[in-house]
C-alpha distance (Angstrom), angle and dihedral (degrees) to the residues before:
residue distance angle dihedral
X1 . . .
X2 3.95 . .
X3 3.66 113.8 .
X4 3.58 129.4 -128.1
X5 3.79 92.4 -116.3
X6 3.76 86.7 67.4
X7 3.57 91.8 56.7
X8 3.73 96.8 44.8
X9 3.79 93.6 53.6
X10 3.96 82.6 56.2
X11 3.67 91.0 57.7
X12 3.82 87.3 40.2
X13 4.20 86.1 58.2
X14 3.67 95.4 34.3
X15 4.00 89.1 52.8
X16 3.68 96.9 61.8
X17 4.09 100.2 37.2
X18 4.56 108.5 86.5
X19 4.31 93.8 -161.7
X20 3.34 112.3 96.0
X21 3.90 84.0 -158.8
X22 4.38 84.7 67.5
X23 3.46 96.6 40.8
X24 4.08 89.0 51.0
X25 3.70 84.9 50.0
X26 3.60 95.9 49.6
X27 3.72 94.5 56.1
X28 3.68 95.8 43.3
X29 3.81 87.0 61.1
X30 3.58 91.7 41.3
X31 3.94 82.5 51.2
X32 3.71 91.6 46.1
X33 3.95 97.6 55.4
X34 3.59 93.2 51.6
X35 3.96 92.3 57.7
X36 3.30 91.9 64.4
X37 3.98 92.0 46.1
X38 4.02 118.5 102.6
X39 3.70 93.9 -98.6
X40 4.03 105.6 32.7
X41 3.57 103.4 153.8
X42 4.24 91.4 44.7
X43 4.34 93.4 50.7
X44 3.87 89.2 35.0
X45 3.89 93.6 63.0
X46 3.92 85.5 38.3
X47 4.03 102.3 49.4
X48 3.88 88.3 37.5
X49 4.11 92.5 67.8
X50 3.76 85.9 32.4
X51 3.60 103.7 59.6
X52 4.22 87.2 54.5
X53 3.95 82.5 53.1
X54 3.76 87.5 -108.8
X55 4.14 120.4 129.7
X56 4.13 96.9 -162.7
X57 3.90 136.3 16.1
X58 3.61 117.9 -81.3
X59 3.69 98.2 -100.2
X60 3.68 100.1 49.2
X61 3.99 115.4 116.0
X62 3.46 88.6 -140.0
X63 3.92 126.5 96.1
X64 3.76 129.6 172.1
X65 4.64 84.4 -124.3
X66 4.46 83.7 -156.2
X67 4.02 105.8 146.7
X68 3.75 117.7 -173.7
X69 3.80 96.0 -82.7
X70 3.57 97.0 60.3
X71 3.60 91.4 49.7
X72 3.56 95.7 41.6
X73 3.96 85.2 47.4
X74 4.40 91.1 52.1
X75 3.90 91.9 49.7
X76 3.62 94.8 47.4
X77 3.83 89.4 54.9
X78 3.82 91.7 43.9
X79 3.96 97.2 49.3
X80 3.69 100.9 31.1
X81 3.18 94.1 -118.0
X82 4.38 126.2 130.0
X83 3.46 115.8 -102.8
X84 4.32 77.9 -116.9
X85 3.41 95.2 69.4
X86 3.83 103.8 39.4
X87 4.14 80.0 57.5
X88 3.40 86.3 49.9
X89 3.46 97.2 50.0
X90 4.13 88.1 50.2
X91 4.02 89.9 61.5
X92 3.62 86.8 46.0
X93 3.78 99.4 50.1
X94 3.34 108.1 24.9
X95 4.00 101.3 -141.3
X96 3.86 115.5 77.0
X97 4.22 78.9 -144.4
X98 3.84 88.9 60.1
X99 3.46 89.2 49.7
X100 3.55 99.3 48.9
X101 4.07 87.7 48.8
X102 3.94 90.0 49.7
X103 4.29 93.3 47.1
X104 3.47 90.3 48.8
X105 3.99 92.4 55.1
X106 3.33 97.1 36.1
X107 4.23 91.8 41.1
X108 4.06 123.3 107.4
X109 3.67 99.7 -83.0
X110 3.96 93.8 -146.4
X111 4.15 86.5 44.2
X112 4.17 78.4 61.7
X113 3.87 96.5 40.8
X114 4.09 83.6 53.9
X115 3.97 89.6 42.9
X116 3.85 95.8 54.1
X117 3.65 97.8 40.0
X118 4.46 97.3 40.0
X119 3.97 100.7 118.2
X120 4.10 105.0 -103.2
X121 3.30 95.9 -169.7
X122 3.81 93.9 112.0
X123 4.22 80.8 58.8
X124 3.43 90.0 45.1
X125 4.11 127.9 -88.0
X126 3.61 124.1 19.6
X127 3.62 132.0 -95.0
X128 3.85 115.4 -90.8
X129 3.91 129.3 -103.2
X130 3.59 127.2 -87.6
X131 3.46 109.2 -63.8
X132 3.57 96.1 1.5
X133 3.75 105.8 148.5
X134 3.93 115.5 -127.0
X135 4.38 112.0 -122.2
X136 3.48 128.8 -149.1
X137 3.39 87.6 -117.6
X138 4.21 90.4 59.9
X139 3.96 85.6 50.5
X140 3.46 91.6 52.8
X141 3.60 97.1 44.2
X142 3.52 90.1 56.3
X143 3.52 93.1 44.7
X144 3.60 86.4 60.4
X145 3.39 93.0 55.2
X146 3.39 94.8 59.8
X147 3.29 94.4 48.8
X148 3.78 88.8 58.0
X149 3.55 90.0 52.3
X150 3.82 115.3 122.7
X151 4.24 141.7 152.0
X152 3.50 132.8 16.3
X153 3.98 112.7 -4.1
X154 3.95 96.6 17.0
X155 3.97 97.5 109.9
X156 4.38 79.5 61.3
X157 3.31 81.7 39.2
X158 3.56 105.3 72.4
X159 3.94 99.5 20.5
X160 3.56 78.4 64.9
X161 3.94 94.2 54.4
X162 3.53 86.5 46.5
X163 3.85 96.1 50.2
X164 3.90 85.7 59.7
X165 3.44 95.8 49.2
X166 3.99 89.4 48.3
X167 3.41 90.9 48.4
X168 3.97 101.5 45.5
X169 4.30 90.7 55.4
X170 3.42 146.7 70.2
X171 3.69 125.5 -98.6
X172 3.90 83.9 -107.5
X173 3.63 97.8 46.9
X174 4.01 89.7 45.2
X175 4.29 89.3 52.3
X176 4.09 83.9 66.3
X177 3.26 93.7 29.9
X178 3.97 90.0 63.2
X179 3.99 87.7 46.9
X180 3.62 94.4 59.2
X181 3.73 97.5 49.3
X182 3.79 92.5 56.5
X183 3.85 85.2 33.5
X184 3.64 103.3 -125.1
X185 3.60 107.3 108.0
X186 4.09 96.2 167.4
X187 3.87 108.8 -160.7
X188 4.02 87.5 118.4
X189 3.31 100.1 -108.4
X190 4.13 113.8 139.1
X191 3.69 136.1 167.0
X192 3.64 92.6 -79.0
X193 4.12 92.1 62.5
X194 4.01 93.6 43.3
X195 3.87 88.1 47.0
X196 4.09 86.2 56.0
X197 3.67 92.9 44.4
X198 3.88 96.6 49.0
X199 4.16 81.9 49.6
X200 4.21 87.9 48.7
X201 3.65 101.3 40.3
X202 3.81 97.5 49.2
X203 3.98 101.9 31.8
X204 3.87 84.3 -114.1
X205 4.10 122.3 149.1
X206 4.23 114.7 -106.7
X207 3.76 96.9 -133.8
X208 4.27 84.5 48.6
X209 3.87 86.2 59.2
X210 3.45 95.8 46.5
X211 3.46 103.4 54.8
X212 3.49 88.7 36.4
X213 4.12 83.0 68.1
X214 3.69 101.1 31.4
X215 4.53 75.4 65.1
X216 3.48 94.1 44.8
X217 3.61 118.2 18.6
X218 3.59 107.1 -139.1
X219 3.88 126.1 86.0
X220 3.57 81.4 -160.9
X221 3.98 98.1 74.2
X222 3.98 84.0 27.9
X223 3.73 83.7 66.7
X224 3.31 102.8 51.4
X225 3.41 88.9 38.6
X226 3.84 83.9 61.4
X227 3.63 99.5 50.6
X228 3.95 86.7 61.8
X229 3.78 98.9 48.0
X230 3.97 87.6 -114.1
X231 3.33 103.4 125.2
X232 4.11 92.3 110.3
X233 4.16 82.9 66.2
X234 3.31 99.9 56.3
X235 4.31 102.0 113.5
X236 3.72 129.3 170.4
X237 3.76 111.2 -87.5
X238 4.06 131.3 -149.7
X239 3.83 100.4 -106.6
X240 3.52 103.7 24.7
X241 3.87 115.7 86.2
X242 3.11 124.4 -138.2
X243 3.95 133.5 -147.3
X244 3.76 113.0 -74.1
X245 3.74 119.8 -122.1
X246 3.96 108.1 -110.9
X247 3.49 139.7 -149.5
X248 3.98 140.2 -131.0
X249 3.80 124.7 -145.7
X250 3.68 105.9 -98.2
X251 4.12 137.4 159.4
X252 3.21 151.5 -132.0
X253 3.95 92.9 -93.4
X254 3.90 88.2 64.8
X255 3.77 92.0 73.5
X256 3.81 103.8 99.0
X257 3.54 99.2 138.0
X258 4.00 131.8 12.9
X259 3.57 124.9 -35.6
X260 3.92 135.9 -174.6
X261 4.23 100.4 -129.0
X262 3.45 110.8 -150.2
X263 4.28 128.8 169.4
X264 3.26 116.3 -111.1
X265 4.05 105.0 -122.8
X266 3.97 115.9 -138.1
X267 3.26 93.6 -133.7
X268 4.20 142.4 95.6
X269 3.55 119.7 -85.7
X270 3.72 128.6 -107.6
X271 3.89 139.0 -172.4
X272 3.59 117.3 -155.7
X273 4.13 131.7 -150.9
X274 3.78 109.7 -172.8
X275 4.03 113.6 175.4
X276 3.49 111.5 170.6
X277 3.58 106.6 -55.0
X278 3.57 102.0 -14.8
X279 3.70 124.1 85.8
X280 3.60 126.8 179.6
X281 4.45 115.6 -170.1
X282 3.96 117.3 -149.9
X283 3.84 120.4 -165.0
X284 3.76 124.5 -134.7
X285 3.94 84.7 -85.2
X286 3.93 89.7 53.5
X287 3.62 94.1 -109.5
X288 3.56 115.7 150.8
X289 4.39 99.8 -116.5
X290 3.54 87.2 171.6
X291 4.14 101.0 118.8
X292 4.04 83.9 46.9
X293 3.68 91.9 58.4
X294 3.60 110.5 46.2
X295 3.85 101.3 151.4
X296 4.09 92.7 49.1
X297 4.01 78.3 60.1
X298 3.70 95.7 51.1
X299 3.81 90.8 41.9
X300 4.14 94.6 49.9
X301 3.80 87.6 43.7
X302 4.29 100.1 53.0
X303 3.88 87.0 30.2
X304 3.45 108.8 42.2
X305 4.25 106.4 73.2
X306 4.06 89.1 -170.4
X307 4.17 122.4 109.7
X308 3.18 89.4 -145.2
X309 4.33 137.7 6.1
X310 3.68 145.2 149.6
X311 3.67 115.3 -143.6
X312 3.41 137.8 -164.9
X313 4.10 120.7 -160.7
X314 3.76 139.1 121.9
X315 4.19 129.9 -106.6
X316 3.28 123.7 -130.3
X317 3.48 134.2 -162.4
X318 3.98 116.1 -152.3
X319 3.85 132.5 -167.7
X320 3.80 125.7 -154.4
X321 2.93 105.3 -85.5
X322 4.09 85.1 63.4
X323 4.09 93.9 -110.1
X324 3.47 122.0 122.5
X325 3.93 112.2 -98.0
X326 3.85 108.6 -129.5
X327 3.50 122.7 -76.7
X328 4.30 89.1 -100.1
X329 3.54 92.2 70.0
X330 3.51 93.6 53.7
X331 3.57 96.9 53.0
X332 4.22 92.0 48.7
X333 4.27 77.7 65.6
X334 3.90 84.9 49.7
X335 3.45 100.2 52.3
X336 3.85 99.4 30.1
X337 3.75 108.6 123.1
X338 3.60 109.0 164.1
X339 4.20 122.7 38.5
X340 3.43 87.9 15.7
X341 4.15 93.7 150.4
X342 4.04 87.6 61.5
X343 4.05 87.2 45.2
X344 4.35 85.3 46.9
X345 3.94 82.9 58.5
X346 3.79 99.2 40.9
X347 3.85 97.6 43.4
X348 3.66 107.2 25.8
X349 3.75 121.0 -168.9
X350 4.27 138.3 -137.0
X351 3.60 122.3 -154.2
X352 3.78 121.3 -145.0
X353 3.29 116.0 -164.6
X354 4.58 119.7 -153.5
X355 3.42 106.4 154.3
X356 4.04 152.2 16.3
X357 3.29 121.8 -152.9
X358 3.99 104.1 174.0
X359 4.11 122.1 37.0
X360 3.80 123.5 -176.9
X361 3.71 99.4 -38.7
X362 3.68 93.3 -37.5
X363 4.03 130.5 103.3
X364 3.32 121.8 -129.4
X365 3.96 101.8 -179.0
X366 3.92 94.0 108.5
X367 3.78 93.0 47.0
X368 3.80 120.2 97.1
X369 3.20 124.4 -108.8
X370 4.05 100.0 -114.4
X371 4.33 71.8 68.7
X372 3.64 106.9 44.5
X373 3.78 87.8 45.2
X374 3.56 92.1 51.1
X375 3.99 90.6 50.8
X376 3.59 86.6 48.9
X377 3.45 102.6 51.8
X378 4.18 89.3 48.7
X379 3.97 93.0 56.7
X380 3.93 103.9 46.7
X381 4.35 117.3 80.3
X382 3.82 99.6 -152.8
X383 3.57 113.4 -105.1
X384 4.18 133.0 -172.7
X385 3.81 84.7 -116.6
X386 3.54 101.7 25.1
X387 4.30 123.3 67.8
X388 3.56 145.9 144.5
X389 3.34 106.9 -123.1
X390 3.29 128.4 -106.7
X391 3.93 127.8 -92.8
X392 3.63 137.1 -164.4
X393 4.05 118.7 -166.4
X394 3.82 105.4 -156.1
X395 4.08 140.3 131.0
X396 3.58 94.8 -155.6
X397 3.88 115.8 108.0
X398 4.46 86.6 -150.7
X399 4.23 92.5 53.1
X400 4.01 86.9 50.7
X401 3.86 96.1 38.8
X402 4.17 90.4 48.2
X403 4.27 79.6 50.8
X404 3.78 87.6 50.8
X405 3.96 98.9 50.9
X406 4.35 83.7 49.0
X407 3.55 87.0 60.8
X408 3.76 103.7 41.9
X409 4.18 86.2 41.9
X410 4.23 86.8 58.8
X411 3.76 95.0 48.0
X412 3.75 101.1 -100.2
X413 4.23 123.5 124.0
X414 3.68 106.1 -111.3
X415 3.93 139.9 -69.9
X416 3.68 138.2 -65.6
X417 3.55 118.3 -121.1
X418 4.35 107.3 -156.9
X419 3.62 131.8 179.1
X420 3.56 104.2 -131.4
X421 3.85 94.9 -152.5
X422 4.05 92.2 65.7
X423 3.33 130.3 97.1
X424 3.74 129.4 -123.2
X425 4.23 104.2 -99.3
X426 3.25 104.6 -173.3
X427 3.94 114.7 -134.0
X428 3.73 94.2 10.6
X429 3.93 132.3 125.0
X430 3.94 116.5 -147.6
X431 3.22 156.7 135.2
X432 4.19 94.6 -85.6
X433 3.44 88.4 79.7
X434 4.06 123.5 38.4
X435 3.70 129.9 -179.0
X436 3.79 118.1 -146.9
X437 3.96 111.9 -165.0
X438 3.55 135.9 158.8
X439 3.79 112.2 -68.3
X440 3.78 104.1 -93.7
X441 3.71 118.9 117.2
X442 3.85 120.7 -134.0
X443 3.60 132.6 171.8
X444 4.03 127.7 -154.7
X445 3.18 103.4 -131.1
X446 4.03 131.5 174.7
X447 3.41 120.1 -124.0
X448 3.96 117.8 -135.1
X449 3.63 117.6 159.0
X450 3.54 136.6 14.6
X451 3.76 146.2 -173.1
X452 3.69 127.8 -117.8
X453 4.22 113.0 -117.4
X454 3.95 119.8 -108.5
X455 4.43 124.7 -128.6
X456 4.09 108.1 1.3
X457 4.03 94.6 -9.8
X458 3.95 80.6 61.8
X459 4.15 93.8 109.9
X460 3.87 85.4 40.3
X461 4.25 121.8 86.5
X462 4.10 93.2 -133.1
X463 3.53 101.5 -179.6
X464 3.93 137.9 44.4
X465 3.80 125.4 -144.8
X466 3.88 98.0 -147.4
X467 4.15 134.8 -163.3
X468 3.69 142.2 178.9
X469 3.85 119.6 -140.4
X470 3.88 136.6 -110.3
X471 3.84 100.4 -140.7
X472 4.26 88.1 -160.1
X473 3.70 93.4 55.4
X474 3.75 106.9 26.4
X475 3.72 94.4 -123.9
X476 4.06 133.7 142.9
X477 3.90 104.1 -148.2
X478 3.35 112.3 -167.6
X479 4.09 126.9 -124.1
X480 3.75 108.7 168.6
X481 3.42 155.2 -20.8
X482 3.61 128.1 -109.3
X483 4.07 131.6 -157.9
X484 3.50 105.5 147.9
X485 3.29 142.7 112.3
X486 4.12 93.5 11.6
X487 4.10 122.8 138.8
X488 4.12 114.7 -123.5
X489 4.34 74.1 -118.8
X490 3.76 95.9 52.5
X491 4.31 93.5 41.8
X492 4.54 76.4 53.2
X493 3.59 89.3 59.8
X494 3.52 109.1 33.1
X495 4.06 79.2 52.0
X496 3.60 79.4 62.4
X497 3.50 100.8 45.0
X498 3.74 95.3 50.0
X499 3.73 98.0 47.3
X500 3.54 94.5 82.0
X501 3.27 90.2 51.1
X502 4.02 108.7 52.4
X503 3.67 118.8 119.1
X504 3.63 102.2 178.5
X505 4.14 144.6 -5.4
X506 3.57 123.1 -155.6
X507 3.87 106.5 -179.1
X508 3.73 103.5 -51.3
X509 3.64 95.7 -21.6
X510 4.01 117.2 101.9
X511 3.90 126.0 -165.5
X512 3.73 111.4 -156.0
X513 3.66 133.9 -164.7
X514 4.03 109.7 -99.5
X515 3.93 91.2 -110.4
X516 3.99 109.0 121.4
X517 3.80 136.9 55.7
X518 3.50 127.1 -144.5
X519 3.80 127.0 -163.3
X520 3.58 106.9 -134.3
X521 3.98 135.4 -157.7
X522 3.63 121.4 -142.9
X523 3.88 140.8 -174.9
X524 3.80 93.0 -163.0
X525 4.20 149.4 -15.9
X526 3.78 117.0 -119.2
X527 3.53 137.9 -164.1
X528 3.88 105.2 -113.8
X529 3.79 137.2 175.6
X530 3.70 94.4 -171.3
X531 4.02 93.6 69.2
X532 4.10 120.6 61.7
X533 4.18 85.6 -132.2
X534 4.01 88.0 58.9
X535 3.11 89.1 -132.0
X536 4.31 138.6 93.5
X537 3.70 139.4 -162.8
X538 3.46 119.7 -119.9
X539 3.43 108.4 -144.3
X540 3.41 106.2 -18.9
X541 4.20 131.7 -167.9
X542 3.39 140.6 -162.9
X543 4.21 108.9 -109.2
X544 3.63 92.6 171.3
X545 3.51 148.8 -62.7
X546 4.01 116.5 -79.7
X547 3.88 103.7 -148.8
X548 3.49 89.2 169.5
X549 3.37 102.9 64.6
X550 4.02 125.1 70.9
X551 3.72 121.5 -134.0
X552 3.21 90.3 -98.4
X553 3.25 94.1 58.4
X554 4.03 92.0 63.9
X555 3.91 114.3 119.2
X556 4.12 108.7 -89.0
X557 3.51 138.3 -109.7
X558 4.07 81.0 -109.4
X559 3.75 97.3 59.7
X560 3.42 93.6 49.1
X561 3.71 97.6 45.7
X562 4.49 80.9 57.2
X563 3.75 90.4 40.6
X564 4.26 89.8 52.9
X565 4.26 86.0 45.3
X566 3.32 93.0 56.1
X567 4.00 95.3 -103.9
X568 3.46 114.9 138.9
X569 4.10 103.9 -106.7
X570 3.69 128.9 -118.7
């Protein structure tokens, strides 16, 4: 069994390398040594989510739900020291994993001995024997556990779980130990490094391992999946979603041949898995929505005739006057969890349908799209509420611009302009599907510090620190801050928001956890030394926030390096 010491020293040595080439090399080795351990494809699942500071695959339902306090609250008890001081120690450091490192050394030694050695039974298992060393498989375990956690008693619960893992490692172990639990392990390394090392460490082809996890969203079964020469096996799967095709800005001067003209809904994106009777909804992020949407689940089950289908479309909500309502009220049906049959009635929903994916045990990802429309169009019983949206096939640049002016004149954001020759590739960005919009250039960008407001904004975050991402090392470099054109009401609730999600405070200054997306308006990209992108916004404003979009999802260091050339972006 490989210890969790062995994989915090490889975080230790991948933190202080800069080439992505090392810190790919590092992990494949690291990837390597567990195959050979007693339990390789069990701690190969586990150390691929860890090393990306993530504790299960993106899909899963489950979630550890540990803020700061909590954690704060489990190393206190494990190093003796108050809950004060460890809060102390996160101004002073910076890094709740430093401070967790620092407690630990600086901690009552006999207040640990007791820690390790309390009976944990009551939290369930009991603390190891006397120089028993601690596995990645017993931290994830009891992360599990506290993930499973639930009613009365399950905050003590898992600070109790935690406690024993604080108390049975090193101060080392316990500084990326603390990372994981508020998943944000920051050593750089991102899906695109553990996709290279699965393809090093078992001899395996890159683009195999990709699409291997665009099917099945998690490099954890990917790896092991690896390690057996399987990849070729790996098939989409009723229940597990899949990355969604993407598009890239385009225009109407790109249409040289034939396209497929499609609107562009205002709405939120959603993949669907009907088998039989059962139907499961993912958002954009993956997340299964499907509670929150109860009457798109009656409608796909009496109007879909298929066994068995994954579909790919976009909800809509729609006021009286037949406009789309904006894209807020969608997302209050998306995150409703209780009285959601009065929210159904109050903000009612309209599924349009583009693509399939998955029919009746057969994938459809390598057909064109002339086919998967086709087998679309034969499975769906026209409903009021419930279409397949409509498509125009045409090579003239006038037939797809009068398409465009339909959709802006009923609310919606633009058209789609699809090759109908191309495949569906599931998580990529090209030019076989274009979105033309009204000219007005946004970024995604994640949001992960923030500054406190000054005189009566005082109680209020005013300002957000704000990053794109680097898909090949994980990382959120930063390229502005924004301020501007937010209410009093909406600073109140993004205050909100965002306390769940602070990591540290020094003075005014806030870090946050890399969790929410902002869609940002800017006059102009420039060069800048003072940001880690290189790059700045020139006066930049809030749009709106993107809750359905991941951080990973937020526009890349590569778009904006185009977008500040003059290219037109991704």
């Amino acid at each position: 069994m490989t210890s969790f010491k062995e994989f915090a020293d490889a975080c230790e040595t991948i933190e202080g390398i800069a080439s992505s080439l090392e810190m790919t090399t590092v992990v494949s080795s690291l990837l390597r040594r567990i195959s050979e351990s007693g339990d390789p494809d069990t701690e190969l699942a586990i150390v691929s989510r860890f090393i990306m500071g993530r504790v299960f695959p993106d899909w899963s339902d489950f979630e550890l739900g540990v803020g700061p306090s909590l954690l704060y609250d489990a190393i206190s008890r494990a190093s003796g020291l108050q809950v004060l001081r460890i809060k102390q120690l996160v101004r002073e450091t910076g890094d709740v994993g430093e401070t967790a490192k620092v407690a630990l050394e600086k901690g009552d030694e006999a207040s640990k001995a007791q820690t390790t050695f309390l009976d944990f039974a009551g939290a369930g298992g009991t603390a190891p024997e006397a120089g028993q060393t601690i596995t990645i498989a017993d931290v994830f375990e009891r992360m599990n556990s506290i993930a499973h956690a639930s009613g009365k008693g399950s905050q003590q619960t898992k600070v109790k779980h935690l406690q024993y893992l604080f108390g049975t490692t090193s101060p080392v172990e316990s500084k990326y130990l603390a990372r994981i639990v508020l998943e944000e392990l920051r050593i750089g390394v991102g899906e695109g490094i553990v996709r290279d090392a699965i393809a090093e460490a078992f001899g395996e082809d890159v683009g195999a391992v990709e699409r291997a996890y665009m099917l099945i969203n998690d490099l954890g079964e990917v790896c092991v999946t690896a390690l057996h020469h399987d990849l070729d096996a790996v098939a989409i799967r009723i229940g597990r979603p899949i990355k969604l095709m993407l598009a890239q800005l385009g225009s109407f001067n790109d249409i040289t041949t034939v396209y497929a003209i499609e609107w562009k809904f205002d709405g939120t994106r959603v993949q669907i898995h009907k088998d039989r009777d059962h139907v499961r909804i993912f958002s954009r992020r993956l997340e299964d929505v499907t509670n929150s949407l109860p009457d798109i689940v009656k409608l796909v089950k009496s109007k879909i005739t298929a066994n068995q289908a994954i579909l790919d479309g976009e909800v809509v909500a729609v006021g009286d006057d037949g406009k789309p309502l904006a894209f807020q009220e969608i997302l209050k049906r998306f995150r409703r969890k209780y009285d959601i049959s009065a929210m159904v009635q109050k903000i009612p929903l309209y599924l349009n349908l583009f693509d399939i994916m998955y029919l009746d045990r057969v994938s459809l990802i390598d057909e064109d799209l002339y086919t998967r429309r086709a087998r679309l169009e034969g499975i769906v019983e026209p409903h009021e509420k419930f279409s397949v949206a409509e498509q125009v096939l045409t090579d003239d640049p006038a037939v797809a611009h009068a398409v465009y002016r339909a959709a802006l004149d009923a609310g919606h954001e633009g058209v789609m302009l699809k090759n109908p020759d191309s495949v569906y590739s599931p998580g990529k960005r090209g030019k076989n599907w274009l979105k033309v919009k009204p000219i007005m250039e946004t970024l995604d960008l994640i949001v992960v510090g923030a500054d406190w407001g000054e005189g009566r904004r005082a109680n209020l975050i005013g300002s957000y620190l704000l990053a794109c991402y680097d898909a090949d090392t994980g990382e959120f470099l930063e390229i502005g801050r924004v301020g501007t054109g937010i209410t009093d009401e909406q600073l109140s609730e993004l205050t909100e928001l965002f306390s769940q999600y602070i990591i540290s405070e020094v003075g005014s200054a806030i870090e946050l956890k890399p969790a929410v997306v902002f869609e940002i308006a800017y006059e102009e990209l420039q060069k800048s030394k003072h940001y880690a992108s290189g790059y700045a916004l020139r006066f930049p404003r809030l749009v709106r926030v993107r809750f359905d979009k991941t951080p990973e999802d937020a526009d890349s260091v590569e778009r904006v390096e185009r977008l500040a050339g003059g290219g037109r972006g991704l």
